[in-house]
N, C-alpha and C positions, 0 to 999 in steps of 0.2 A: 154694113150691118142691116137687117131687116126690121124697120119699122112695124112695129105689131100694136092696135088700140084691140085691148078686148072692152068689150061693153057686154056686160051680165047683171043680174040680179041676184042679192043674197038669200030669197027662197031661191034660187031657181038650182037645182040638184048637178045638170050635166056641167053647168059652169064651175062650180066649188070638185069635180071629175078634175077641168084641165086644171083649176087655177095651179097648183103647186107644181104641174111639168112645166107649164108656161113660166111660172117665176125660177125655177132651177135652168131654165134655157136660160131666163132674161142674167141671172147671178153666172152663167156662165161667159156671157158675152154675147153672145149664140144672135140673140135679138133683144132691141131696145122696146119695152114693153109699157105701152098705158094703160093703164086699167081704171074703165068708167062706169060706174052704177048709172044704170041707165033711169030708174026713178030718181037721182041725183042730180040725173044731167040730159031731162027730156027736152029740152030746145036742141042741143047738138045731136043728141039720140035719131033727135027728126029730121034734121039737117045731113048727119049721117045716112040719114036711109036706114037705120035700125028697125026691125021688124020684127026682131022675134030673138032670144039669147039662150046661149051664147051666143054673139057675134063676133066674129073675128074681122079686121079690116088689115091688110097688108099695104105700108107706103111706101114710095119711093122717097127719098129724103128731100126732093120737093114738095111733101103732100098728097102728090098722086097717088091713085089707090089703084095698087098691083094686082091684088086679089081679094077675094070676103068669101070666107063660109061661116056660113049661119046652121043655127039650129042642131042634129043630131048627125056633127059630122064625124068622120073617123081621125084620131089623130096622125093617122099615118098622112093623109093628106094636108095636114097644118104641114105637118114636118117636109111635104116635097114641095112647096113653093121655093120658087129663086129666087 
Protein backbone atom coordinates (compact mmCIF):
# COMPACT_ATOMS: atom_id res chain seq x y z
CA UNK A 1 0.00 0.00 0.00
CA UNK A 2 1.11 3.52 -0.77
CA UNK A 3 2.08 5.75 2.12
CA UNK A 4 0.58 9.31 1.28
CA UNK A 5 1.18 12.57 4.24
CA UNK A 6 -0.79 15.32 2.70
CA UNK A 7 0.26 18.49 4.57
CA UNK A 8 -2.41 21.49 3.73
CA UNK A 9 -4.02 24.32 5.12
CA UNK A 10 -7.63 25.02 5.87
CA UNK A 11 -7.71 28.52 3.85
CA UNK A 12 -5.86 27.06 1.34
CA UNK A 13 -8.86 26.24 -1.61
CA UNK A 14 -6.68 23.59 -4.00
CA UNK A 15 -6.28 21.26 -0.88
CA UNK A 16 -10.04 21.15 0.59
CA UNK A 17 -10.17 20.34 -4.26
CA UNK A 18 -8.23 16.81 -3.30
CA UNK A 19 -9.06 16.33 0.43
CA UNK A 20 -12.37 14.09 -0.21
CA UNK A 21 -10.63 11.99 -3.59
CA UNK A 22 -7.81 11.46 -1.31
CA UNK A 23 -9.84 10.23 1.79
CA UNK A 24 -12.33 7.95 -0.65
CA UNK A 25 -8.74 6.48 -2.10
CA UNK A 26 -7.49 6.22 1.65
CA UNK A 27 -11.51 4.40 2.70
CA UNK A 28 -10.84 2.38 -0.26
CA UNK A 29 -7.69 0.78 0.82
CA UNK A 30 -6.18 2.26 -2.21
CA UNK A 31 -3.46 4.20 0.11
CA UNK A 32 -2.81 4.75 3.76
CA UNK A 33 -3.17 8.57 4.24
CA UNK A 34 -1.83 11.40 6.89
CA UNK A 35 -3.18 14.40 6.90
CA UNK A 36 -1.12 17.33 8.51
CA UNK A 37 -2.15 20.99 8.93
CA UNK A 38 0.84 22.49 8.43
CA UNK A 39 0.23 25.81 10.82
CA UNK A 40 -0.38 22.77 13.26
CA UNK A 41 2.65 21.02 12.71
CA UNK A 42 5.42 23.78 11.50
CA UNK A 43 8.53 21.85 13.09
CA UNK A 44 7.76 18.71 11.00
CA UNK A 45 6.27 20.94 8.06
CA UNK A 46 10.02 22.24 8.06
CA UNK A 47 11.58 19.25 8.64
CA UNK A 48 9.58 17.84 5.78
CA UNK A 49 10.64 20.29 3.36
CA UNK A 50 7.10 21.69 3.10
CA UNK A 51 6.93 24.76 1.01
CA UNK A 52 4.01 25.56 -0.15
CA UNK A 53 0.27 23.36 -0.06
CA UNK A 54 -0.97 21.27 -0.88
CA UNK A 55 1.86 19.07 -0.50
CA UNK A 56 1.85 15.67 -1.21
CA UNK A 57 4.73 13.25 0.10
CA UNK A 58 4.72 9.62 -1.06
CA UNK A 59 6.70 6.76 1.49
CA UNK A 60 7.93 3.82 1.28
CA UNK A 61 6.92 1.80 4.42
CA UNK A 62 10.22 2.52 5.65
CA UNK A 63 9.78 6.24 5.60
CA UNK A 64 11.50 6.97 2.55
CA UNK A 65 10.08 9.36 0.38
CA UNK A 66 9.10 8.03 -3.03
CA UNK A 67 7.66 11.10 -4.51
CA UNK A 68 6.26 14.78 -3.45
CA UNK A 69 4.16 17.16 -5.63
CA UNK A 70 3.55 20.31 -4.22
CA UNK A 71 1.47 23.05 -5.21
CA UNK A 72 -0.86 23.22 -8.36
CA UNK A 73 -0.57 19.69 -9.40
CA UNK A 74 -2.93 17.65 -11.65
CA UNK A 75 -4.42 14.78 -10.03
CA UNK A 76 -3.86 12.37 -12.63
CA UNK A 77 -0.30 12.54 -11.53
CA UNK A 78 -1.05 11.67 -7.73
CA UNK A 79 -2.79 8.87 -9.11
CA UNK A 80 0.27 7.42 -11.42
CA UNK A 81 2.82 7.06 -8.70
CA UNK A 82 3.95 3.27 -7.95
Amino acid sequence: MVNVEKWFATWCAPCQHITPILDDMAAKGLISLTSLDVEQNMPAARASRVRGVPTLIVRDDDGNELARFQDHVSLQQYLEVE
